[in-house]
LOTOR-839599 format. One record per residue (C-alpha): residue number from 1; residue in one letter; x, y, z. Coordinates in Angstrom, 2 decimals. Layout:
N
{NUM, "A", {X, Y, Z}} ...
END
This chain:
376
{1, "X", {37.51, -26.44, 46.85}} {2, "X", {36.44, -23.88, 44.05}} {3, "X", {33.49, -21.76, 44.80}} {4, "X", {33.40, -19.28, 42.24}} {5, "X", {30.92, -19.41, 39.44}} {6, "X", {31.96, -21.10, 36.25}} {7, "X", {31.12, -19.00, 33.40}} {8, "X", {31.05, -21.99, 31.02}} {9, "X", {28.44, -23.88, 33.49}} {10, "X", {26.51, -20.93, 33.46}} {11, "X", {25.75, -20.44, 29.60}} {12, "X", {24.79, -23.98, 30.41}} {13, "X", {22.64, -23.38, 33.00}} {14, "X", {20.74, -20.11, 30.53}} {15, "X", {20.41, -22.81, 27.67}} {16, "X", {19.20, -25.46, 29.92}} {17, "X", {16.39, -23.09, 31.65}} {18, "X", {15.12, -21.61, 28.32}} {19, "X", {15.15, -25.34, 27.00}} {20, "X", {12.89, -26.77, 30.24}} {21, "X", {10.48, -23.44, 29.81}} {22, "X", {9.60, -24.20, 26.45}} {23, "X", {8.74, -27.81, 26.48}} {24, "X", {6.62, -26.51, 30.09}} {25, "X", {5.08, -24.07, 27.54}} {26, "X", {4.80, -27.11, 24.88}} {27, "X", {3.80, -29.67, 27.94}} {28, "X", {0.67, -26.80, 28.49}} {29, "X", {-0.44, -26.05, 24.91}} {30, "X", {-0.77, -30.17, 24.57}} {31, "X", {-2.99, -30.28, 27.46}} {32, "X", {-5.28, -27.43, 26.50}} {33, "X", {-5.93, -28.34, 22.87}} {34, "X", {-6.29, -32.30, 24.27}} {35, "X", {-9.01, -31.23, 26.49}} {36, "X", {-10.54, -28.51, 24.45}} {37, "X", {-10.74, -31.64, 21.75}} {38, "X", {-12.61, -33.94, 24.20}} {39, "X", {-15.44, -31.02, 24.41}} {40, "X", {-15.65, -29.18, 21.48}} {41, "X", {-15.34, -32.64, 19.12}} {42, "X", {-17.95, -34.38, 21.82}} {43, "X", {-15.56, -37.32, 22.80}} {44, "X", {-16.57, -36.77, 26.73}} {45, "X", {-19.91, -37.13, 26.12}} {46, "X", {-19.60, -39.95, 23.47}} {47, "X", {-16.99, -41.99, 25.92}} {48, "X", {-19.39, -41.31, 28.53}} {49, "X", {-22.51, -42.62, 26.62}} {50, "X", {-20.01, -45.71, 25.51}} {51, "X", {-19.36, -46.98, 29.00}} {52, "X", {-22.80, -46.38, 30.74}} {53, "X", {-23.36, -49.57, 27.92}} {54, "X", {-20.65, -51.78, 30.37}} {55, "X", {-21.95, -50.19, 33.81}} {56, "X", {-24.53, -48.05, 35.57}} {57, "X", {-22.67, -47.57, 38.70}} {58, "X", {-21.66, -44.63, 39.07}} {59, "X", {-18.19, -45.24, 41.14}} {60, "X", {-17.23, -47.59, 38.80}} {61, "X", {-18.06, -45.11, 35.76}} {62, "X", {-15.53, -42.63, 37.09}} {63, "X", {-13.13, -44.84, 37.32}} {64, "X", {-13.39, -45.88, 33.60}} {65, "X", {-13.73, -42.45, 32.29}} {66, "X", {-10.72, -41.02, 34.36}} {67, "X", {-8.95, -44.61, 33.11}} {68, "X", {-9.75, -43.32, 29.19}} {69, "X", {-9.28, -40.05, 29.52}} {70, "X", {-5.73, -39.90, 31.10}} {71, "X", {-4.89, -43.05, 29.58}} {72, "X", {-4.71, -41.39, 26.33}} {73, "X", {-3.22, -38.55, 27.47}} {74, "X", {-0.29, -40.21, 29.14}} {75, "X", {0.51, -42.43, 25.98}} {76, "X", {0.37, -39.47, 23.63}} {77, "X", {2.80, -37.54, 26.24}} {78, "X", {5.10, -39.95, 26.82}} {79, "X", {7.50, -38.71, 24.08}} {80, "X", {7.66, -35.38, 25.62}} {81, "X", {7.94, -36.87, 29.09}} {82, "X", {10.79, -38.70, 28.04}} {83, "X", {12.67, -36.75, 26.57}} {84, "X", {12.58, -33.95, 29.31}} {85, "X", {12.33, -36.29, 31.98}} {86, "X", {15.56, -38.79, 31.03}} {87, "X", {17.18, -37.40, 27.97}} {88, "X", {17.30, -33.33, 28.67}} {89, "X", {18.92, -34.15, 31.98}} {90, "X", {21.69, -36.67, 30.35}} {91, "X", {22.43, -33.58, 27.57}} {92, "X", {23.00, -31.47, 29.98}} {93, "X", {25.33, -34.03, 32.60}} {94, "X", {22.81, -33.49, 35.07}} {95, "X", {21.05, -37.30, 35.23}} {96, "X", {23.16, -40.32, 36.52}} {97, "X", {19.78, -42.49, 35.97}} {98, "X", {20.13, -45.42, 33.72}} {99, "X", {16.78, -45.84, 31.03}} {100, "X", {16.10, -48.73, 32.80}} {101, "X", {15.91, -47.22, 36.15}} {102, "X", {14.01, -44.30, 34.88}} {103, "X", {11.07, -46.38, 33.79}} {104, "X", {10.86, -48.28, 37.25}} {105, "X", {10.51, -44.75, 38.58}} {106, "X", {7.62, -43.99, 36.28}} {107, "X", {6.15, -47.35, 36.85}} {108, "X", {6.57, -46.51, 40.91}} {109, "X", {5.25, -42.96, 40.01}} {110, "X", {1.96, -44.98, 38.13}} {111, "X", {1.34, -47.37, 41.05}} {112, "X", {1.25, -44.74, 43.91}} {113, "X", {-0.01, -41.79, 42.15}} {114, "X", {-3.21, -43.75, 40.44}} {115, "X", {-4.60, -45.26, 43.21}} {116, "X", {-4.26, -42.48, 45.34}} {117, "X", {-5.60, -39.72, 42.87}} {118, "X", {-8.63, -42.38, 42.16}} {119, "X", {-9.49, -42.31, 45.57}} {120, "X", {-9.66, -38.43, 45.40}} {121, "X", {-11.44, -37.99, 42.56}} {122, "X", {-14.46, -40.64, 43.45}} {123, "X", {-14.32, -38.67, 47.05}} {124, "X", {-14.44, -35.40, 44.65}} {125, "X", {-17.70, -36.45, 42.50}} {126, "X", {-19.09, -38.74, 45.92}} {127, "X", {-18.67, -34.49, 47.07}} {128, "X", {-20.32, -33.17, 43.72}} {129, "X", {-23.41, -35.75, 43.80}} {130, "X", {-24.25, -35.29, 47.06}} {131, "X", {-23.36, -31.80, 48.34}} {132, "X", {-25.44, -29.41, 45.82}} {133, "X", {-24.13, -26.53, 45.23}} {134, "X", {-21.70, -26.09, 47.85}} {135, "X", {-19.52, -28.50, 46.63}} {136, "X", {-16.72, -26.09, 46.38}} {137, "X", {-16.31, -26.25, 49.86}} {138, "X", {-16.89, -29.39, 50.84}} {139, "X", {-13.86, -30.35, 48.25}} {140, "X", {-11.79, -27.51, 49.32}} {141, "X", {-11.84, -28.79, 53.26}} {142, "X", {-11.30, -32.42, 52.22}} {143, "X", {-7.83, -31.16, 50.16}} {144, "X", {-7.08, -29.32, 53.32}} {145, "X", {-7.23, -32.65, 55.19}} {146, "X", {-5.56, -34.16, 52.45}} {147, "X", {-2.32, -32.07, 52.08}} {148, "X", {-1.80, -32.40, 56.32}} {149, "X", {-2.01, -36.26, 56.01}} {150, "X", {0.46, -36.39, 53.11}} {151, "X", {2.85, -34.07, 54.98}} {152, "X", {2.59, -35.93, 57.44}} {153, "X", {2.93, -39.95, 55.91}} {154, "X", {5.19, -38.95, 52.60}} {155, "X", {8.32, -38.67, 54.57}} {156, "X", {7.60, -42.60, 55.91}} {157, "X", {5.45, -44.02, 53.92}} {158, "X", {6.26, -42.44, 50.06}} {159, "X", {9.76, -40.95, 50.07}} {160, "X", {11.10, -44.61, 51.13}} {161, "X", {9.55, -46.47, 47.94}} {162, "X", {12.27, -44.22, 45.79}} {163, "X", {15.19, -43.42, 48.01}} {164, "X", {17.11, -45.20, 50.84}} {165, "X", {17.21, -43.05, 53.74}} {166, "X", {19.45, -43.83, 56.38}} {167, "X", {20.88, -41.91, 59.64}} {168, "X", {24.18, -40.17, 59.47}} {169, "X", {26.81, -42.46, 60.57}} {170, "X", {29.51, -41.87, 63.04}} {171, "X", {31.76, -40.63, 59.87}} {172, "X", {29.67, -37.65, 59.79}} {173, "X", {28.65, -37.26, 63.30}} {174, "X", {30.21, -33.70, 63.77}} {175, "X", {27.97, -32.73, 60.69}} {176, "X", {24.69, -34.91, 62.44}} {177, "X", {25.36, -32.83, 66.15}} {178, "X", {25.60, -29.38, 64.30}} {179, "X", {22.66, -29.92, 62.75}} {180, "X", {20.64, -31.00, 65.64}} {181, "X", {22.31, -28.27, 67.52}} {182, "X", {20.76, -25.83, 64.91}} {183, "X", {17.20, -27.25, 65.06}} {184, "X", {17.78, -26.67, 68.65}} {185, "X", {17.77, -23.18, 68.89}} {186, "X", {15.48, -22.94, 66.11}} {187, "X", {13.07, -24.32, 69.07}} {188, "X", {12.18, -27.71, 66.11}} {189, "X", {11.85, -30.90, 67.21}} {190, "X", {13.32, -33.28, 64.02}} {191, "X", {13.78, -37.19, 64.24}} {192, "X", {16.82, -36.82, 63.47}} {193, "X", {19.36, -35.98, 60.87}} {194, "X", {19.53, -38.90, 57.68}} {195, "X", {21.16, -39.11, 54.44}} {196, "X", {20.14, -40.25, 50.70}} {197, "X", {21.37, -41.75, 47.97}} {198, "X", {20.56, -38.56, 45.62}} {199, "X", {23.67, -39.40, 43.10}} {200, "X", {21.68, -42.37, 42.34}} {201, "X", {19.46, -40.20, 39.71}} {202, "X", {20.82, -36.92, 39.28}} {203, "X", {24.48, -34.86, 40.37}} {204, "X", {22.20, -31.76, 41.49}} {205, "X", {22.52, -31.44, 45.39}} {206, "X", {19.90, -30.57, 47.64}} {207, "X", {18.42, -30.68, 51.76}} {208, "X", {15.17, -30.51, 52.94}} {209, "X", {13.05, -30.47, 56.10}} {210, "X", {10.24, -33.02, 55.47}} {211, "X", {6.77, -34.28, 57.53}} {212, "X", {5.33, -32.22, 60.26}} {213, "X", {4.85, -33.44, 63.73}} {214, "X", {6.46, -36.83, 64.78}} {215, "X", {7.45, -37.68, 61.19}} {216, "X", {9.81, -34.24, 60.58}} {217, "X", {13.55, -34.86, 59.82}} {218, "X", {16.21, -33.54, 58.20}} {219, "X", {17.31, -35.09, 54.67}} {220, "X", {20.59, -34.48, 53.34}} {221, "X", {21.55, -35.81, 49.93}} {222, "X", {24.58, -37.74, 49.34}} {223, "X", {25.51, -35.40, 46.58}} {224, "X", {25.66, -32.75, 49.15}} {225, "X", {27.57, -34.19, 51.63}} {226, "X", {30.63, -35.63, 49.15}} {227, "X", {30.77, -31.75, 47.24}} {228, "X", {30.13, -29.17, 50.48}} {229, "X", {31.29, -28.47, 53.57}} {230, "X", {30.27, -28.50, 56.87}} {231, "X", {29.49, -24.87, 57.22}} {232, "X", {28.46, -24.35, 53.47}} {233, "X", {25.51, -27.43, 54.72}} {234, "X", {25.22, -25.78, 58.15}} {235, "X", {23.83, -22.43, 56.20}} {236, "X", {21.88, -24.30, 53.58}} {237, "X", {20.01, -26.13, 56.96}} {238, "X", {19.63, -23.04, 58.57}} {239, "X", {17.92, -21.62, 55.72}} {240, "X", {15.26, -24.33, 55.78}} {241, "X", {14.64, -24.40, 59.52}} {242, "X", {13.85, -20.38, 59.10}} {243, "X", {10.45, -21.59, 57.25}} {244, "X", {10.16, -23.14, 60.73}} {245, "X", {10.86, -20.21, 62.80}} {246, "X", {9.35, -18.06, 60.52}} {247, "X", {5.94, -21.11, 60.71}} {248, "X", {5.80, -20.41, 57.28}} {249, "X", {4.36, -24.11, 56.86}} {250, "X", {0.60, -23.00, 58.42}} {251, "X", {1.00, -19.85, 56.34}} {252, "X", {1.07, -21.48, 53.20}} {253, "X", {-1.29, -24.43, 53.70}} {254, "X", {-3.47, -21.34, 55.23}} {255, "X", {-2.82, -19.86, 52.13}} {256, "X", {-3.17, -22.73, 49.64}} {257, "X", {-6.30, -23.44, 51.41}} {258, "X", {-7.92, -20.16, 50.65}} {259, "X", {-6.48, -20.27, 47.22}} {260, "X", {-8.11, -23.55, 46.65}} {261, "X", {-11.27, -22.77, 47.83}} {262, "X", {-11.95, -19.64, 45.69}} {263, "X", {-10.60, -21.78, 42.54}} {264, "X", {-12.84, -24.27, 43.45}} {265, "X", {-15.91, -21.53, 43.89}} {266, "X", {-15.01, -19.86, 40.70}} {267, "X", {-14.62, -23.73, 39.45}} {268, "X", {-18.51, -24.12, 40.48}} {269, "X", {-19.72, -21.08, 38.46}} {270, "X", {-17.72, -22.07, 35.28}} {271, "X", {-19.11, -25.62, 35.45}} {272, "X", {-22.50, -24.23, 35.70}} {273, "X", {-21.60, -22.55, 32.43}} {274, "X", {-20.09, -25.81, 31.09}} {275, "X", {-22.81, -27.96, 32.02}} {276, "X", {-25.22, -25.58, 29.75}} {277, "X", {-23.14, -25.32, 26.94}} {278, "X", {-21.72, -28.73, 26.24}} {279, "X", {-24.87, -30.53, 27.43}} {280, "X", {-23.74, -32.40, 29.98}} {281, "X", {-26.31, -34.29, 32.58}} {282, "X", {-24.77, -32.27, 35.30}} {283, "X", {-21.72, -31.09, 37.27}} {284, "X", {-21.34, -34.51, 38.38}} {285, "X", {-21.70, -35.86, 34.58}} {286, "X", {-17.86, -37.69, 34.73}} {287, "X", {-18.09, -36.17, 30.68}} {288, "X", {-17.69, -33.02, 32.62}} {289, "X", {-14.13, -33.79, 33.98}} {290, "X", {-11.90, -31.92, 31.04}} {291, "X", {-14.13, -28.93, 31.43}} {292, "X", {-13.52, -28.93, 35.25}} {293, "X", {-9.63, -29.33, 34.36}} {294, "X", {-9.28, -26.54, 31.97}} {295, "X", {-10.96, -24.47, 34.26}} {296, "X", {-8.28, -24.95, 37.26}} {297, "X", {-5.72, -24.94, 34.57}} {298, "X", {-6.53, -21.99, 33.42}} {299, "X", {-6.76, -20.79, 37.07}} {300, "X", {-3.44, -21.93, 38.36}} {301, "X", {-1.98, -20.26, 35.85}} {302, "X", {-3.30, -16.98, 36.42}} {303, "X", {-2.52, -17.01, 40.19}} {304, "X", {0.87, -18.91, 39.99}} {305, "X", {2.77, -15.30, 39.88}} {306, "X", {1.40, -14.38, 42.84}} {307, "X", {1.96, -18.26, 44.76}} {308, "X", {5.79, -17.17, 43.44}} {309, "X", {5.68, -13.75, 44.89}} {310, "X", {4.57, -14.74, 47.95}} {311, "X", {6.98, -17.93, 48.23}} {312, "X", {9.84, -15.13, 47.07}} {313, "X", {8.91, -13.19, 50.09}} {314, "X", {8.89, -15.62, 52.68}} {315, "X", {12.37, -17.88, 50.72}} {316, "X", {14.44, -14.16, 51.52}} {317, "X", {13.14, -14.51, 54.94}} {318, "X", {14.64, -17.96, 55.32}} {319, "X", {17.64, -16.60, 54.05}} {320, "X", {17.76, -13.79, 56.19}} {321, "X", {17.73, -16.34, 59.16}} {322, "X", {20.27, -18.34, 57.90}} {323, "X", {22.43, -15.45, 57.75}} {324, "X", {22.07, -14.10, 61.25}} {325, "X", {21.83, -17.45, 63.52}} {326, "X", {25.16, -18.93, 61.44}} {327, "X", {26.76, -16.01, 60.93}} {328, "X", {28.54, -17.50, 58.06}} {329, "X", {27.65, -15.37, 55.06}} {330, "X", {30.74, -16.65, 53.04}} {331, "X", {29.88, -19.95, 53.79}} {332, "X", {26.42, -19.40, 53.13}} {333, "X", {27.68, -17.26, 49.77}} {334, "X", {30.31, -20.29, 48.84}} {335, "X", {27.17, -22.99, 49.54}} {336, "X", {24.80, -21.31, 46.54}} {337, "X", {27.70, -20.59, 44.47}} {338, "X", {28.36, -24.58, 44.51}} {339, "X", {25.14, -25.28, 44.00}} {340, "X", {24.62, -22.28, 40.96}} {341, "X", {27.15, -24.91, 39.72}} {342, "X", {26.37, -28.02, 40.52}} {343, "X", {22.19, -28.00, 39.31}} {344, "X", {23.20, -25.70, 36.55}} {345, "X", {21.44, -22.65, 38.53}} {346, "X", {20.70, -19.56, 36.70}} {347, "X", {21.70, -16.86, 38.52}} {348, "X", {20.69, -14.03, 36.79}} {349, "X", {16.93, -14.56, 34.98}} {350, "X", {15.37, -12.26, 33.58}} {351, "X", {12.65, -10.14, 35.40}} {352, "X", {9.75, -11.69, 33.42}} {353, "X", {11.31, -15.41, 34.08}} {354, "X", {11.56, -14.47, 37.31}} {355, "X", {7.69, -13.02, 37.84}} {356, "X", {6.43, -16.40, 36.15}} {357, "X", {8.34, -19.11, 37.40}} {358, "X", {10.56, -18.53, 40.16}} {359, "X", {9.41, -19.56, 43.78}} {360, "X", {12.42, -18.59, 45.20}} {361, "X", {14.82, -15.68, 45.14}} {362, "X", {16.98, -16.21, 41.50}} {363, "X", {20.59, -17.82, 42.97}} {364, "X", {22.70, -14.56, 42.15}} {365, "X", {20.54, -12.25, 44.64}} {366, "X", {21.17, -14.99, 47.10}} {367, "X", {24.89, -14.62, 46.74}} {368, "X", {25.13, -11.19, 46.62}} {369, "X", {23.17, -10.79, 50.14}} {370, "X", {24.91, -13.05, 51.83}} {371, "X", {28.26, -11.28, 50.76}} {372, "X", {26.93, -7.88, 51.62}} {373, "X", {25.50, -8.83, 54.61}} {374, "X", {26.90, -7.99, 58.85}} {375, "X", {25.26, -9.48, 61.88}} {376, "X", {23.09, -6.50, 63.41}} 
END
């Protein structure tokens, strides 16, 4: 099979990538002027006035604020969701997803992701009401807990409700024992090696190590399997068992934790601010929310070059792993090549794209090490 870059798929790929980063850009500027709206017009506080009329308790009037306040915000979205969500992807031959199965997804998306992110937020202002001051940190441990338990339960419990996962059958059982055979030596304990039915939303390809502990396996999409071979999936594996060898999983919920927690400090002292200037009742005033959002907004966005730097760093470790335990750099070359072409991959960004979006190594780099590299 071909495995050289297709020029024509790659002024593609530029015009797709320039395409997604301004509607991002166009996705942000909508949230910031919706929320600087709901405080500098005095919505919040008048929505907030409005339903203490229907209930005093306070659980309940989180709930209906957060109901209100995203509620609008996800109907006057949609449009933009839409179209880069279902008809970007079509334009550019990169969606196989019907309209009608799109929706279902966004309807699966609602009924997971609501109930779950009420729970956190009531558990967030239950933290703000009765921790004082030190909120911050008392927040900032309970995400901690948080991100273990849904490493740990997505793979079995989420992943399921939108893909069919299902162990590698005796066609690919060559592919199934290499694999194992890799995690192996890579001293990883996995479940076991299982394939999805990617191709049923998108042609892009893609493998993953998911869960930690006794719920960690090996996904392979089905995309992958039909379009590579065994050694091009062999190196693409490899790659993500060196964020095992490499335990770059404690490193960056270490990290995200720490990040967290001084967003969520620096998060207390604007809120103090906010709670001043907007006359709120206090930090735990639910008319407070869009303040608290723009805030760690504003935040992630300033530290989101260095979350990329840092991911950039330990991604060319990975690779570097890959390359020495296979020993198949043209394989490994000939896998990210395919895949350059197959997910429209840019493989040469610019710097500045690079700096303020990338979280891994831009796809030409990766090519060009693995053809330049020996076994030492």
């Amino acid at each position: 099979m071909e495995t050289s870059l297709d020029p024509e798929k790659q002024k593609l790929a530029k015009e797709y990538a320039r395409i997604r980063r301004r509607l991002w850009l166009v996705d942000n500027l909508f949230s910031a002027l919706y929320v600087l709206a709901w405080l500098f017009f005095g919505w919040s506080i008048s929505v907030r006035e409005w339903l203490t009329t229907i209930t005093t308790n306070e659980w309940l009037l989180v709930a209906l604020y957060i109901a209100v306040f995203g509620g609008i915000a996800s109907v006057l979205n949609f449009p933009l969701s839409y179209y880069s969500g279902f008809i970007l992807p079509h334009r550019f031959d990169q969606s196989n997803q019907t309209l009608k199965d799109w929706i279902i997804d966004q309807l699966k998306g609602l009924a997971i992701g609501a109930p779950l992110g009420l729970i956190l937020l009531e558990l967030f202002y239950l933290a703000l009401r009765a921790t004082g001051s030190l909120w911050w940190l008392w927040v900032a441990g309970g995400m901690l807990i948080f991100s273990v338990l849904i490493s740990n339960l997505a793979p079995i419990l989420i992943m399921p409700l939108f893909n069919k996962y299902v162990p590698l059958g005796d066609e690919h059982q060559e592919l199934a024992d290499r694999l194992m055979k890799l995690a192996e030596r890579a001293n990883t304990k996995v479940r076991g090696v299982f394939k999805f039915d990617m191709s049923k939303r998108t042609k892009s390809a893609n493998a993953a190590l998911t869960g930690i502990g006794n719920t960690r396996r090996i996904i392979l999409g089905d995309t992958l399997i039909n379009e590579f071979s065994t050694d091009e999936i062999e190196t693409v594996l490899a790659h993500e068992l060196g964020h095992q060898v490499h335990r770059d999983i404690p490193l960056f919920i270490a990290f995200g934790t720490l990040s967290t927690t001084i967003g969520f400090y620096l998060a207390s002292l604007g809120m103090n601010w906010a709670v001043n200037y907007f006359g709120f009742a206090s930090v735990s005033d639910p008319a407070a929310f869009p303040a608290l959002g723009l805030i760690l907004g504003a935040y992630g966005l300033l530290t989101s070059p260095l979350d990329n730097a840092i991911s950039r760093w330990r991604e060319n470790m990975a690779d570097d792993y890959a390359l020495q335990s296979t020993g198949k750099n043209e394989a490994f070359a000939s896998a990210f090549t395919r895949l350059a072409n197959q997910n429209l991959g840019e493989i040469d960004p610019e710097k500045w794209v690079v700096f303020m979006f990338y979280s891994h190594p831009p796809l030409g780099e990766r090519i060009e090490k693995a053809r330049r590299f020996t076994i030492t």
